[in-house]
N, C-alpha and C positions, 0 to 999 in steps of 0.2 A: 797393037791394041794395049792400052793401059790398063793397070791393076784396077781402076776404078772402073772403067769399062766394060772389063769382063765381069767385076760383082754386080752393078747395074743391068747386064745381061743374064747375069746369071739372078738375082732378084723378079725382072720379068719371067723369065720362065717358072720361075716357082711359082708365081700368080697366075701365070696360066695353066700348069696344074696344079694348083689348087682351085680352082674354075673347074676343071674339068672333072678332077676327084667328087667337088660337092654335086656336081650334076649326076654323076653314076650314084651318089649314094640315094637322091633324091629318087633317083629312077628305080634303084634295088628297094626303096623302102614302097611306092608304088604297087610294084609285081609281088612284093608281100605282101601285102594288103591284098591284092585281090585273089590271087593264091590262097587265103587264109576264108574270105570269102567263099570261095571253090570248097573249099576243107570240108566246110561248115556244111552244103549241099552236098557235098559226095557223101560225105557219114550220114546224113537221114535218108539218101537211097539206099544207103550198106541194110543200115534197121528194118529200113522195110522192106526191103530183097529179105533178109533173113528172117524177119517174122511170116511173111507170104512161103515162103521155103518149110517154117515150122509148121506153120497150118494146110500144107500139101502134104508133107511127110505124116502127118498127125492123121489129115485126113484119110487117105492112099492108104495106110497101113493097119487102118480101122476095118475099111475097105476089104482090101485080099484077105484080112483076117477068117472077116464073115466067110466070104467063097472060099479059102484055102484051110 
């Protein structure tokens, strides 16, 4: 095989990864976004778990106070 042969083979494959590199970044920036999506709903259930949490604890210990 010739010296030019082999850099012309070797130029095609860098083209096909680099095809394939930009497709995984396409795809990693995707599942961040919807990841980040996710983020954004899981932290307003955390708040409202832990404000419902406060006003149980709040409540409940008003509660046994009065009886205990």
């Amino acid at each position: 095989m010739t010296q030019r042969r082999k850099l012309e083979e070797h130029r095609k494959n860098l083209g096909e990864i680099r095809g394939i590199m930009n497709s995984m970044k396409t795809l990693a920036y995707i599942e961040t976004r919807k990841l980040a999506r996710f983020l954004e709903s899981q932290q307003a259930m955390v708040a409202n778990i832990e404000a419902m949490a406060a006003y149980c604890f709040n409540f409940f210990s008003q509660a046994l106070s009065m009886y205990g």
